[in-house]
N, CA, C and O atoms as a Maestro MAE file, in Angstrom:
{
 s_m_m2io_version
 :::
 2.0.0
}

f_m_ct {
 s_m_title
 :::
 protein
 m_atom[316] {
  # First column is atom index #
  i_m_mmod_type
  r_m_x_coord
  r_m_y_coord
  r_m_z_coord
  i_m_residue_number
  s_m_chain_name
  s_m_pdb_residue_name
  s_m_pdb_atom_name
  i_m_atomic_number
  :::
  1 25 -45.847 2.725 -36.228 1 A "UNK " " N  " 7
  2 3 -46.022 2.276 -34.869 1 A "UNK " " CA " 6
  3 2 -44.683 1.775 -34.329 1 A "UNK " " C  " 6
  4 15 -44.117 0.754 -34.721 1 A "UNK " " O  " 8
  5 25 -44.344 2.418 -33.602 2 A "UNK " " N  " 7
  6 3 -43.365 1.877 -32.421 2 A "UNK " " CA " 6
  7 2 -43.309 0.382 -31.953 2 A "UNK " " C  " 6
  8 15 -44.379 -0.170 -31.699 2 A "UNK " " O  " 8
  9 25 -42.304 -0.211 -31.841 3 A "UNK " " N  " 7
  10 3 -42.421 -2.007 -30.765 3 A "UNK " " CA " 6
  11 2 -41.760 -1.624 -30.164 3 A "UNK " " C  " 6
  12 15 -40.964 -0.874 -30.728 3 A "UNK " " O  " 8
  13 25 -41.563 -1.820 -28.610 4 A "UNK " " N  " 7
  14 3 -40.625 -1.714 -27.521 4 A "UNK " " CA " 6
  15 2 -40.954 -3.659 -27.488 4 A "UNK " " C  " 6
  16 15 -41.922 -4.362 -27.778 4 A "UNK " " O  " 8
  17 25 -39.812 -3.871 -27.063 5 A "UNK " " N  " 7
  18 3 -39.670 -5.526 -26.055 5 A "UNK " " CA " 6
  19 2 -38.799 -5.389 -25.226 5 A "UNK " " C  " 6
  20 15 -37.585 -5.194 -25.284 5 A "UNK " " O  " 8
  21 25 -39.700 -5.537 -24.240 6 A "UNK " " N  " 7
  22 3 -39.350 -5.339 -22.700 6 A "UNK " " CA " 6
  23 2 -38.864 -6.696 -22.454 6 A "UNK " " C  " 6
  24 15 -39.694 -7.597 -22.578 6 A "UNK " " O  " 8
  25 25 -37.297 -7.098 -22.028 7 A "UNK " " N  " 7
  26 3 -37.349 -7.831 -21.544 7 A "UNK " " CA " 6
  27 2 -37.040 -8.072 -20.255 7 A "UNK " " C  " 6
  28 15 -36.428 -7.099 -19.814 7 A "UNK " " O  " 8
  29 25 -37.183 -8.944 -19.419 8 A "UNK " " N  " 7
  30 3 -36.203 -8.291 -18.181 8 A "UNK " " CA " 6
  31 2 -34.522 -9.042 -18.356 8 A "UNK " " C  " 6
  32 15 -34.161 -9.972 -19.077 8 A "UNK " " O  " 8
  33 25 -33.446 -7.869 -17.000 9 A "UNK " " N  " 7
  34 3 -32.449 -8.413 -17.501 9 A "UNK " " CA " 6
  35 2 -31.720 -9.337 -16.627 9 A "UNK " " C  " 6
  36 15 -31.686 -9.152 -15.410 9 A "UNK " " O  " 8
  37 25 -30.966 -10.609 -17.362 10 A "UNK " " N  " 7
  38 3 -30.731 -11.486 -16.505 10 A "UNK " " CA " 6
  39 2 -29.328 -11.493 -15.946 10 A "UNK " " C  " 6
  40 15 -28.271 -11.476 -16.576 10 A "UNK " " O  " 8
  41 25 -29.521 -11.521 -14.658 11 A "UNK " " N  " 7
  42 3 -27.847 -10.980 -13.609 11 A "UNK " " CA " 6
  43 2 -26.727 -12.266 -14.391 11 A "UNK " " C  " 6
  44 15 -26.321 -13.272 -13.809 11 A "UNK " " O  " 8
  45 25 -26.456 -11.928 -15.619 12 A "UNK " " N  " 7
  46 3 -25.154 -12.351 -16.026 12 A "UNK " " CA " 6
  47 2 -24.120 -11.913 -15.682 12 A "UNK " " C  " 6
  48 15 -23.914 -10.784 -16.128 12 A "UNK " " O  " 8
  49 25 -23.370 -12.306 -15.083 13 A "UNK " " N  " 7
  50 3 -21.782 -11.301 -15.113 13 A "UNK " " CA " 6
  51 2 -20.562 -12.468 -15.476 13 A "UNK " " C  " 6
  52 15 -20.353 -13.659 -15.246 13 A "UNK " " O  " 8
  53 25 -19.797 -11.150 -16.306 14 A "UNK " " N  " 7
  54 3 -18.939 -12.438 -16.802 14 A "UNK " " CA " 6
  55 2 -17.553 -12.900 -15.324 14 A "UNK " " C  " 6
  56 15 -16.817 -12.216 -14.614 14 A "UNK " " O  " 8
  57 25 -17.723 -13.871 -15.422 15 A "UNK " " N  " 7
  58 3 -16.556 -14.000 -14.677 15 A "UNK " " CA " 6
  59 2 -15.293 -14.819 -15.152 15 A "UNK " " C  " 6
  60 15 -15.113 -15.745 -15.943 15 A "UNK " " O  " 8
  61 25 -14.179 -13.761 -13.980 16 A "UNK " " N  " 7
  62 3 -12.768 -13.971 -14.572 16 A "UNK " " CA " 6
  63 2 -12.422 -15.226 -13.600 16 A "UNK " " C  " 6
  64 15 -12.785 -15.393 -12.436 16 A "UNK " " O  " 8
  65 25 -11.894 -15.769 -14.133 17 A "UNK " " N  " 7
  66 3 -10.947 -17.321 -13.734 17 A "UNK " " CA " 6
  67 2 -10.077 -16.399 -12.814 17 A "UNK " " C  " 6
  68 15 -9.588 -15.303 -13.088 17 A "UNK " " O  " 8
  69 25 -10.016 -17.047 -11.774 18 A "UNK " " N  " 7
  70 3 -8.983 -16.670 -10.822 18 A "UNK " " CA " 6
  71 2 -7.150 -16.329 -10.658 18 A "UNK " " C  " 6
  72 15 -6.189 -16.853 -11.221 18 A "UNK " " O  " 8
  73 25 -7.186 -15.893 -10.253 19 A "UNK " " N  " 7
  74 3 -5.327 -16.153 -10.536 19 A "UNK " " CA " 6
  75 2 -4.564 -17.197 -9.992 19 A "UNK " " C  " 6
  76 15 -4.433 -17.122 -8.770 19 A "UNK " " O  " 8
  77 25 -4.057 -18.087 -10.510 20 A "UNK " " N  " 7
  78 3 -3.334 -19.465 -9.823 20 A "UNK " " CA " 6
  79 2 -1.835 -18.499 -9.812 20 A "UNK " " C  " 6
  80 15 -1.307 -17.604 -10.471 20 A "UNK " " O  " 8
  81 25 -1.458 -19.704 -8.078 21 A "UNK " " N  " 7
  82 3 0.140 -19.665 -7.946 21 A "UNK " " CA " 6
  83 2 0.510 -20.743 -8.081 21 A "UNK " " C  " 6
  84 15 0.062 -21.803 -7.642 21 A "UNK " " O  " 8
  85 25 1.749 -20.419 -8.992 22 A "UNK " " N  " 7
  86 3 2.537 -21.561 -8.911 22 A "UNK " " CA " 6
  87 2 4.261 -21.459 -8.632 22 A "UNK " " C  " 6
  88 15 4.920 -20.801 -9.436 22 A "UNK " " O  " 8
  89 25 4.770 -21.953 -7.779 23 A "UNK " " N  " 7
  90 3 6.379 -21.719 -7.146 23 A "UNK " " CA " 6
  91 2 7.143 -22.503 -8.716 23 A "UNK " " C  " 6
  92 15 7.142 -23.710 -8.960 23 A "UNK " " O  " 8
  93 25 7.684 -21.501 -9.515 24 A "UNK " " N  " 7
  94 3 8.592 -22.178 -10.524 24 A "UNK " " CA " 6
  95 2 9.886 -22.695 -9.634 24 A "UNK " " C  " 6
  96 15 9.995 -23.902 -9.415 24 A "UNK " " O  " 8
  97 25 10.789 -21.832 -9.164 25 A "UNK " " N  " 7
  98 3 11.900 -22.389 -8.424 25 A "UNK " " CA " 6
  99 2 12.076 -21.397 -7.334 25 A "UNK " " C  " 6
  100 15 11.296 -20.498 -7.018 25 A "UNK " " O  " 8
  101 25 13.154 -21.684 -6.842 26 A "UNK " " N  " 7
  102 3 13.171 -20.461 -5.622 26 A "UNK " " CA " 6
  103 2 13.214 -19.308 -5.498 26 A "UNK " " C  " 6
  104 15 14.342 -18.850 -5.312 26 A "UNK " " O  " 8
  105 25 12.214 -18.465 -5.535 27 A "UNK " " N  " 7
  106 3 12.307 -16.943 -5.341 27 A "UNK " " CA " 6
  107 2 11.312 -16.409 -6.354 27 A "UNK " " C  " 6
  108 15 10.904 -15.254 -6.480 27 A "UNK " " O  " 8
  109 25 10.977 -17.608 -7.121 28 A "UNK " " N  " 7
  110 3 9.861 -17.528 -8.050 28 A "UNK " " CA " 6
  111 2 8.445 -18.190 -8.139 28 A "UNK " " C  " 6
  112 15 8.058 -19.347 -8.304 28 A "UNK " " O  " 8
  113 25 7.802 -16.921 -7.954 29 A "UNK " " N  " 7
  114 3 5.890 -17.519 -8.641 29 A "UNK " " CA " 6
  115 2 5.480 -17.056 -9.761 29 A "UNK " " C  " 6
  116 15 5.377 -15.865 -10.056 29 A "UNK " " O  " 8
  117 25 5.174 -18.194 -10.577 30 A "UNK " " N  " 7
  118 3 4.054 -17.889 -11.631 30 A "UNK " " CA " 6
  119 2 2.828 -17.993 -11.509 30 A "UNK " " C  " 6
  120 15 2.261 -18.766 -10.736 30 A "UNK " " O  " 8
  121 25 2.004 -16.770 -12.706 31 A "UNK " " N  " 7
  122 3 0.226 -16.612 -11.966 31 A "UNK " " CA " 6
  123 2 -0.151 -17.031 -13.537 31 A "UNK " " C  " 6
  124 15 0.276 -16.501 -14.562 31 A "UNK " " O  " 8
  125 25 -1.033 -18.085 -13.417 32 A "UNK " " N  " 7
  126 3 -1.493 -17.730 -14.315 32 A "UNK " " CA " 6
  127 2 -3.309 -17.628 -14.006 32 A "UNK " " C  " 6
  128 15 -3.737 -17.529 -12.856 32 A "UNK " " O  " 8
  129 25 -4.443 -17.684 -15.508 33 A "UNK " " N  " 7
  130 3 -5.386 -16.959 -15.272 33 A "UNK " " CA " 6
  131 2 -6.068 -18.150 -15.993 33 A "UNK " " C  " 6
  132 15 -5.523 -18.284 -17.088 33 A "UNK " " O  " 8
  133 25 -7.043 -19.061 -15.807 34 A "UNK " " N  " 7
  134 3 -7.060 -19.954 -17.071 34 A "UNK " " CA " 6
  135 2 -5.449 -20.568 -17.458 34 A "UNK " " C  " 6
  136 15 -4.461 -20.601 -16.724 34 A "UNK " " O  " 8
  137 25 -5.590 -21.008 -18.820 35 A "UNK " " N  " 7
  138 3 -4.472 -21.639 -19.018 35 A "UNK " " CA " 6
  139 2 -3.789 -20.845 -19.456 35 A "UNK " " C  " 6
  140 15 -3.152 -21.402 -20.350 35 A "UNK " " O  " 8
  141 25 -3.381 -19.382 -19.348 36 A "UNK " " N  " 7
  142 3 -2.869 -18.167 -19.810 36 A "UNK " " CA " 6
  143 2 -2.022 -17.652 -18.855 36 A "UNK " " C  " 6
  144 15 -2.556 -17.171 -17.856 36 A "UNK " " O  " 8
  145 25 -0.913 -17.644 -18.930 37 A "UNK " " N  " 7
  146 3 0.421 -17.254 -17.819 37 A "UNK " " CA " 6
  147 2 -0.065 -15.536 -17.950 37 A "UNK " " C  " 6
  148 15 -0.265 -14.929 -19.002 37 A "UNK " " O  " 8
  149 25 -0.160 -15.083 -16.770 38 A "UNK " " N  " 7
  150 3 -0.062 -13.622 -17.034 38 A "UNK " " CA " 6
  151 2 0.954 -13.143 -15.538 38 A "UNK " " C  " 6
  152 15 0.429 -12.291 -14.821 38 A "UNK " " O  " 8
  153 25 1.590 -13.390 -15.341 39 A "UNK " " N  " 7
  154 3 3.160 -12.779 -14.865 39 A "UNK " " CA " 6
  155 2 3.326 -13.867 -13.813 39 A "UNK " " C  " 6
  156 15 2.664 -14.873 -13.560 39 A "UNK " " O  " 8
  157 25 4.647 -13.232 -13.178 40 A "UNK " " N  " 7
  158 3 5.416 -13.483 -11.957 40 A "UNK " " CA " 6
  159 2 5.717 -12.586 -11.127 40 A "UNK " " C  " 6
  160 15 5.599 -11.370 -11.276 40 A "UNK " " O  " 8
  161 25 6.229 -13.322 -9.978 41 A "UNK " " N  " 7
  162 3 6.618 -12.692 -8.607 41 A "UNK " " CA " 6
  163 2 8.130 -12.741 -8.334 41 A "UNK " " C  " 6
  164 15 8.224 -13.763 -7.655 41 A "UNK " " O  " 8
  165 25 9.371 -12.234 -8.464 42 A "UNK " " N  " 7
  166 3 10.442 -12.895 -8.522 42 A "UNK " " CA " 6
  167 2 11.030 -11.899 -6.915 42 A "UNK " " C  " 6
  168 15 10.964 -10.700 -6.646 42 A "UNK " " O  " 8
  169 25 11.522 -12.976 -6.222 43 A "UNK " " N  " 7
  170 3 11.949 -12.703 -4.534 43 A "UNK " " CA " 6
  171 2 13.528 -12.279 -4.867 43 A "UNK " " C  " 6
  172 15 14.465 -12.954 -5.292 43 A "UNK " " O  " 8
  173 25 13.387 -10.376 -4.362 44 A "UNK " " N  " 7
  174 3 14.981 -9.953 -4.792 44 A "UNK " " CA " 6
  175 2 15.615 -9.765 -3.173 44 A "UNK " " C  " 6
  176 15 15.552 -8.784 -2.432 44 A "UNK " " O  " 8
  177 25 16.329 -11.302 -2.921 45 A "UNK " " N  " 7
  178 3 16.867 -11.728 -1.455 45 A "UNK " " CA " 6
  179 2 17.102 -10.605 -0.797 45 A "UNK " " C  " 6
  180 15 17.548 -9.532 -1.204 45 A "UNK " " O  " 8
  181 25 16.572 -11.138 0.852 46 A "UNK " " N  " 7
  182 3 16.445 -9.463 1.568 46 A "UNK " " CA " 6
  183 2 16.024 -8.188 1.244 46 A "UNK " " C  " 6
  184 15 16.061 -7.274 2.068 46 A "UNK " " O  " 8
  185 25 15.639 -8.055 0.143 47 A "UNK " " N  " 7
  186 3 15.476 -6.686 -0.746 47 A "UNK " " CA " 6
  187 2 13.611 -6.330 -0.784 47 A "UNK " " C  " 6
  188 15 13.038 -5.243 -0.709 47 A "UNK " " O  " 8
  189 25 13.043 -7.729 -0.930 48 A "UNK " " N  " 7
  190 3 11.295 -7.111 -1.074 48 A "UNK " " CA " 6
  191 2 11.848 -7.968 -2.324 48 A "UNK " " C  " 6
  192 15 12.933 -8.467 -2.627 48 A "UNK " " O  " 8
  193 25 10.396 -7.881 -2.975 49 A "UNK " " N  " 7
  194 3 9.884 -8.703 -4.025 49 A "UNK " " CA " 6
  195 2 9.444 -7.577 -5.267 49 A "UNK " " C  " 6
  196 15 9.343 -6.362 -5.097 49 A "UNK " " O  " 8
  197 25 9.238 -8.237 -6.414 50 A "UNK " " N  " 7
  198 3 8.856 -7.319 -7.701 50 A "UNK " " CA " 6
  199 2 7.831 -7.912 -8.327 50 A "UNK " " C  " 6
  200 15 7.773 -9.114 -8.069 50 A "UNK " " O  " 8
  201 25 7.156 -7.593 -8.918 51 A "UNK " " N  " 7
  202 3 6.014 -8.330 -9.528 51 A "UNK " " CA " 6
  203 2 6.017 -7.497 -11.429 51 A "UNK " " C  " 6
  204 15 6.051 -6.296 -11.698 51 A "UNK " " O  " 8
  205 25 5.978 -8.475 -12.227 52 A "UNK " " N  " 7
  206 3 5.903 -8.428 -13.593 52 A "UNK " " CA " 6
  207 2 4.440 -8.878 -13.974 52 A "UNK " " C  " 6
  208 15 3.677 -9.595 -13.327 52 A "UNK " " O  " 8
  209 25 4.212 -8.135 -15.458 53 A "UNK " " N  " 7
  210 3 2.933 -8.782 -15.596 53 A "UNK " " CA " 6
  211 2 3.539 -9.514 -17.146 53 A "UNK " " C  " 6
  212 15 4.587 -9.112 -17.651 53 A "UNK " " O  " 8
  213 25 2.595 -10.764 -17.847 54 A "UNK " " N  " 7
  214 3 2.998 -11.324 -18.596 54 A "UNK " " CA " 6
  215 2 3.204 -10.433 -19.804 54 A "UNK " " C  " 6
  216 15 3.658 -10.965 -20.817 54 A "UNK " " O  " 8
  217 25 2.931 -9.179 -19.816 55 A "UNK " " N  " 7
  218 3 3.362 -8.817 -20.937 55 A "UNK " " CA " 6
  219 2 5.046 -7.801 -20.839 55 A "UNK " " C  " 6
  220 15 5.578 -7.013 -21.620 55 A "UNK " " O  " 8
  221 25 5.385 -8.274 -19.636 56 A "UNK " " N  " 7
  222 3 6.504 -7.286 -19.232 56 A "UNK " " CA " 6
  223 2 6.387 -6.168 -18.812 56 A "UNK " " C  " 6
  224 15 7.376 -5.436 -18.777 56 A "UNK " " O  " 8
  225 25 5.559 -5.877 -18.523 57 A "UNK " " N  " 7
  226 3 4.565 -4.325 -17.423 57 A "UNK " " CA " 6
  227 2 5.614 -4.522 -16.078 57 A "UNK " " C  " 6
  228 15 5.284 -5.404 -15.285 57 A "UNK " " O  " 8
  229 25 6.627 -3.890 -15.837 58 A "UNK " " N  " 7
  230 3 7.121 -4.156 -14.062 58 A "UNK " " CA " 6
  231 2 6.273 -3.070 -13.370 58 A "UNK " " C  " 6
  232 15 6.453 -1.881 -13.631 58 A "UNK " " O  " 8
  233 25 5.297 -3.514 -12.437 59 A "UNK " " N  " 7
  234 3 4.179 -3.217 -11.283 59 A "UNK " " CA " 6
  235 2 4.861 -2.903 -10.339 59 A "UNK " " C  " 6
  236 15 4.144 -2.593 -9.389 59 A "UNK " " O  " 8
  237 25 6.120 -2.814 -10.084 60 A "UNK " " N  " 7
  238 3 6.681 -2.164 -8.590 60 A "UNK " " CA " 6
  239 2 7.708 -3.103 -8.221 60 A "UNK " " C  " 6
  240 15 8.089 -4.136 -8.772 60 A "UNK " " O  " 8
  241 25 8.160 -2.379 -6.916 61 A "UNK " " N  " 7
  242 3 8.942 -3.238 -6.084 61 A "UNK " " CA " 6
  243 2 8.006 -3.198 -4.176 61 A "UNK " " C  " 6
  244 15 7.336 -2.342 -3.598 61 A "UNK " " O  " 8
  245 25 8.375 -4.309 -3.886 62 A "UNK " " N  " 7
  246 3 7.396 -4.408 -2.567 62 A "UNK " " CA " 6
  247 2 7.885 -5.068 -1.344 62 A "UNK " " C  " 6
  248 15 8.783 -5.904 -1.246 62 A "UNK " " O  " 8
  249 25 7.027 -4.470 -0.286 63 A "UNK " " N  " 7
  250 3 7.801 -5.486 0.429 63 A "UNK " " CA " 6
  251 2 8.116 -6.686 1.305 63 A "UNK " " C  " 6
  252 15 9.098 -7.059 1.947 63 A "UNK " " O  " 8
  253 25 6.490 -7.287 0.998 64 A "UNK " " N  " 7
  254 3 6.522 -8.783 1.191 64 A "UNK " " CA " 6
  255 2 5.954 -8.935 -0.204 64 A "UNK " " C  " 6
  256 15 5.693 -8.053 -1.022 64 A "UNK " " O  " 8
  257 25 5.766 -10.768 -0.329 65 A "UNK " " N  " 7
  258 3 5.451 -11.467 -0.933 65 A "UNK " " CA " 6
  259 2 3.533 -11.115 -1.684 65 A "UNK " " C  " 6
  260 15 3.029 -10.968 -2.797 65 A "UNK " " O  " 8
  261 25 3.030 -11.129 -0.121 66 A "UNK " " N  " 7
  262 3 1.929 -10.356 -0.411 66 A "UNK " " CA " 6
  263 2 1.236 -9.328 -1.066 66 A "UNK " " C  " 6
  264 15 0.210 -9.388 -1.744 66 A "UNK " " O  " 8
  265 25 1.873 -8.475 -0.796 67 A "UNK " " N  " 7
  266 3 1.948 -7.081 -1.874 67 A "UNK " " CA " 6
  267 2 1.876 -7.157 -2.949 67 A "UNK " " C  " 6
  268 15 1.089 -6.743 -3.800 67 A "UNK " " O  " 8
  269 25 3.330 -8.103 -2.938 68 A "UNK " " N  " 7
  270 3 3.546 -8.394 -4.708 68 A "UNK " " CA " 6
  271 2 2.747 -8.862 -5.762 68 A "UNK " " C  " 6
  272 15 2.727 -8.532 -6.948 68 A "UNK " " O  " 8
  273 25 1.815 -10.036 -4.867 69 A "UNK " " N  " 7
  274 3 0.990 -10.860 -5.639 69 A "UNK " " CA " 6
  275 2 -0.190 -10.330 -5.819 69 A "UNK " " C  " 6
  276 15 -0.799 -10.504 -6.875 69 A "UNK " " O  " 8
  277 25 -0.699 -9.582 -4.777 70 A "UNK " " N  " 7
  278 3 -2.009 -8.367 -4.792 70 A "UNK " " CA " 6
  279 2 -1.845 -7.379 -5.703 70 A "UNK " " C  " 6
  280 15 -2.910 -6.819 -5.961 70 A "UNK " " O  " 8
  281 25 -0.828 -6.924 -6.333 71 A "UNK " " N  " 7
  282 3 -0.730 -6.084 -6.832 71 A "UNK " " CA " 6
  283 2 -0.921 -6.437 -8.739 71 A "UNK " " C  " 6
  284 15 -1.598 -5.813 -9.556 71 A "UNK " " O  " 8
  285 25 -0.065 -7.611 -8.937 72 A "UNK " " N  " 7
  286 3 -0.260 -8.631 -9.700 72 A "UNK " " CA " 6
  287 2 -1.856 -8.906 -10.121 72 A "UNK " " C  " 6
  288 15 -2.383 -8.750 -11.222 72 A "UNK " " O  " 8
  289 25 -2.369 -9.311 -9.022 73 A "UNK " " N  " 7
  290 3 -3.848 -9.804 -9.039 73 A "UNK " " CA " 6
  291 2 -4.889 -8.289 -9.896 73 A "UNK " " C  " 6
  292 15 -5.729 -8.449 -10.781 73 A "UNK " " O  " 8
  293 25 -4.616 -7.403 -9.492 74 A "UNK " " N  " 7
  294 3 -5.097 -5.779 -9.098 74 A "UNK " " CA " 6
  295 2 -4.949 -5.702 -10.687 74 A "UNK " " C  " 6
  296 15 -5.892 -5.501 -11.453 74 A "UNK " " O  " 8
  297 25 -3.539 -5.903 -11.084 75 A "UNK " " N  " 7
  298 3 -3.516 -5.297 -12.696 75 A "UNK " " CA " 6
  299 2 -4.043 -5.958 -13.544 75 A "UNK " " C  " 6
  300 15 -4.773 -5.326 -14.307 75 A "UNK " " O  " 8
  301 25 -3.885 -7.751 -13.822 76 A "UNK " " N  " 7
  302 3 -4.585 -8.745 -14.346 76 A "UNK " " CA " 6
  303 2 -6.424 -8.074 -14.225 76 A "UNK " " C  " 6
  304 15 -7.241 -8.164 -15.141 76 A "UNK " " O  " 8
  305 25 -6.663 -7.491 -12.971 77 A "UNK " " N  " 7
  306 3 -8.341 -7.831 -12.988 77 A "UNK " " CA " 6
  307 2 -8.757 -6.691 -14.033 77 A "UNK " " C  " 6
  308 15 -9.858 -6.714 -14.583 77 A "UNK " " O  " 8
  309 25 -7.656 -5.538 -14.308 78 A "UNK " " N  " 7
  310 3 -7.962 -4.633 -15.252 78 A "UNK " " CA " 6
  311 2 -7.573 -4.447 -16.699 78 A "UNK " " C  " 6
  312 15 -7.981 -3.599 -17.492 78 A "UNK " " O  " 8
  313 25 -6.757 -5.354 -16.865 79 A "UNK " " N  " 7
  314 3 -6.180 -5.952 -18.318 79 A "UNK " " CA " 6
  315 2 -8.015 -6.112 -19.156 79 A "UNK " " C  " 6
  316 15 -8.134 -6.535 -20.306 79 A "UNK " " O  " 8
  :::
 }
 m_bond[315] {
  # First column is bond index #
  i_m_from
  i_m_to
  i_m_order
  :::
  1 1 2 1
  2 2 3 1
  3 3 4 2
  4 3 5 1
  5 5 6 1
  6 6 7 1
  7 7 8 2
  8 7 9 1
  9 9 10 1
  10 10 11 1
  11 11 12 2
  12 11 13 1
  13 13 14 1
  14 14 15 1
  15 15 16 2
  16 15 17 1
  17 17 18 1
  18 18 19 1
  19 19 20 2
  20 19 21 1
  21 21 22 1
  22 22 23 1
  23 23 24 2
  24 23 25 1
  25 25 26 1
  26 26 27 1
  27 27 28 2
  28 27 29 1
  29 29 30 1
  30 30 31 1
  31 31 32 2
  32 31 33 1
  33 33 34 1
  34 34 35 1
  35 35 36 2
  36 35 37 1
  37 37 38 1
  38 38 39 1
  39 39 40 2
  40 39 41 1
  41 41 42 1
  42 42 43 1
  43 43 44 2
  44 43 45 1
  45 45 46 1
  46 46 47 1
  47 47 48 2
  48 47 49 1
  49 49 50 1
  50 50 51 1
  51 51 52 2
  52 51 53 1
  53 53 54 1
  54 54 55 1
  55 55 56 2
  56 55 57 1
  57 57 58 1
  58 58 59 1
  59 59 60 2
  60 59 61 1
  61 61 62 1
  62 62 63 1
  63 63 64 2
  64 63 65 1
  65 65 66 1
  66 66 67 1
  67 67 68 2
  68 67 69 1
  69 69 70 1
  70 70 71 1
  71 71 72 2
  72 71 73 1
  73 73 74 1
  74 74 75 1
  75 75 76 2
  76 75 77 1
  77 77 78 1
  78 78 79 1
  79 79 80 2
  80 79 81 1
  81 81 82 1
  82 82 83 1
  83 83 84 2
  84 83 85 1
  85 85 86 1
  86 86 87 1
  87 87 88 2
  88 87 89 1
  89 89 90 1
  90 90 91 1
  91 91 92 2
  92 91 93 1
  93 93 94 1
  94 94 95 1
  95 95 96 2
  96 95 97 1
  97 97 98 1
  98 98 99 1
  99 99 100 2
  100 99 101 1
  101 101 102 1
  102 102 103 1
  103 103 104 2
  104 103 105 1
  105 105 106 1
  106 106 107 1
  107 107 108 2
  108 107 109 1
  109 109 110 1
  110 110 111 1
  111 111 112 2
  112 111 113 1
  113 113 114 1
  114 114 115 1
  115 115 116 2
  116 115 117 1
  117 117 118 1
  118 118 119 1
  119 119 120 2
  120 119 121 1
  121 121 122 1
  122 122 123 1
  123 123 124 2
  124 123 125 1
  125 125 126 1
  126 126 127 1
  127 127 128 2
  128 127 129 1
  129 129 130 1
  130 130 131 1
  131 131 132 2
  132 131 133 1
  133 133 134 1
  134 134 135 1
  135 135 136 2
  136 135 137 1
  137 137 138 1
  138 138 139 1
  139 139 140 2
  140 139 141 1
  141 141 142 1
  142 142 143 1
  143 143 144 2
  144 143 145 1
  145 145 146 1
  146 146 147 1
  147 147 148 2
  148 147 149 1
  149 149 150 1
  150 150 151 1
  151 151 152 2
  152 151 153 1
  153 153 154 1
  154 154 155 1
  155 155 156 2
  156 155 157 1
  157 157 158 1
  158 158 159 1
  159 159 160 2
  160 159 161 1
  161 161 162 1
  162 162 163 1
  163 163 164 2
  164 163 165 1
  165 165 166 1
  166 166 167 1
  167 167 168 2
  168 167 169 1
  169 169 170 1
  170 170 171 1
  171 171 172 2
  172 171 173 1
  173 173 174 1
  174 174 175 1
  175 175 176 2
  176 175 177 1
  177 177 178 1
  178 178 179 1
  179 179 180 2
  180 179 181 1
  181 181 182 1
  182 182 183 1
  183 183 184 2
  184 183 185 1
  185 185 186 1
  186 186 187 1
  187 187 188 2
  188 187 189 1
  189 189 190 1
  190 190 191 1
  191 191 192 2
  192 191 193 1
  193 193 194 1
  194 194 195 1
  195 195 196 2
  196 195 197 1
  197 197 198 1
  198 198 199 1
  199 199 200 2
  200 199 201 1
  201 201 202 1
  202 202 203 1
  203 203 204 2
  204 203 205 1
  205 205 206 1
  206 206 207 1
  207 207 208 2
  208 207 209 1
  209 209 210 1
  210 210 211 1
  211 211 212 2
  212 211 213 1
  213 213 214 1
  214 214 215 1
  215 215 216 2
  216 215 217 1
  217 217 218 1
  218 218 219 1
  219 219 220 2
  220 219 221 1
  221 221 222 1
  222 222 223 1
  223 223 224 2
  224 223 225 1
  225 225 226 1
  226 226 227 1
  227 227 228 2
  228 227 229 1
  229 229 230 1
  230 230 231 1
  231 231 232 2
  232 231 233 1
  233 233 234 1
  234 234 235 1
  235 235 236 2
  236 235 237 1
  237 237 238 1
  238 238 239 1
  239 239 240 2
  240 239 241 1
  241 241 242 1
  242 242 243 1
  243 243 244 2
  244 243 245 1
  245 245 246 1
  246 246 247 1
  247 247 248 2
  248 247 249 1
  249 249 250 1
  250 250 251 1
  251 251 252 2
  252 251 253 1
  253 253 254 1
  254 254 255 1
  255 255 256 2
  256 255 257 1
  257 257 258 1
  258 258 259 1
  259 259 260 2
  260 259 261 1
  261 261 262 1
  262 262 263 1
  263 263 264 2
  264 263 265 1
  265 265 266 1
  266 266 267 1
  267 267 268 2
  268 267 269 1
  269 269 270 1
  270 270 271 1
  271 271 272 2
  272 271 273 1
  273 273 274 1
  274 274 275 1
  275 275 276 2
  276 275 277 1
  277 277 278 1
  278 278 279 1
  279 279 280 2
  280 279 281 1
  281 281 282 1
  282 282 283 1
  283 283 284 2
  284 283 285 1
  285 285 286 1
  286 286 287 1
  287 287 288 2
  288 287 289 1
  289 289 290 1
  290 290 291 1
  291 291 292 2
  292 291 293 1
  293 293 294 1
  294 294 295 1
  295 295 296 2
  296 295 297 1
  297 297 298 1
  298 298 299 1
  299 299 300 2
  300 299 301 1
  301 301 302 1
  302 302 303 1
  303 303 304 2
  304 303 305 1
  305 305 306 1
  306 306 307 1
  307 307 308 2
  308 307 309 1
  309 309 310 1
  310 310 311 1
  311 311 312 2
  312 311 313 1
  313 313 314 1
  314 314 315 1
  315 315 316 2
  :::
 }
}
């Protein structure tokens, strides 16, 4: 004889800790995720911005601040 147990399923989803900014010094943000640094934003004067991920992944060059950090955010959510 067969058992099935039906249960129903409960809307768990895991969720990710957000990405914090933090301004290290000038031209620089660190993100981290939890208490886990996972990159920066480093401002290349007049030039646009670059975004690193904490494992040394370089994500581009961009050309505001914005970009940079979205893009940042984008790779972290798929790590």
């Amino acid at each position: 004889m067969t058992m099935t147990l039906d249960r129903p399923r409960s809307a768990v989803t895991e969720a990710t800790p957000t990405v914090r900014w933090h301004p290290h010094q000038a031209g620089i943000w660190l993100a981290y995720q939890g208490d886990r640094f996972v990159g920066m934003v480093e401002e290349l004067w007049r030039r646009g911005f670059t975004a690193t991920t904490g494992l040394g992944r370089r994500l581009g060059h961009f050309s505001t601040l914005h970009e940079a950090k979205a893009a940042l955010e984008d790779a972290v959510a798929v790590e």
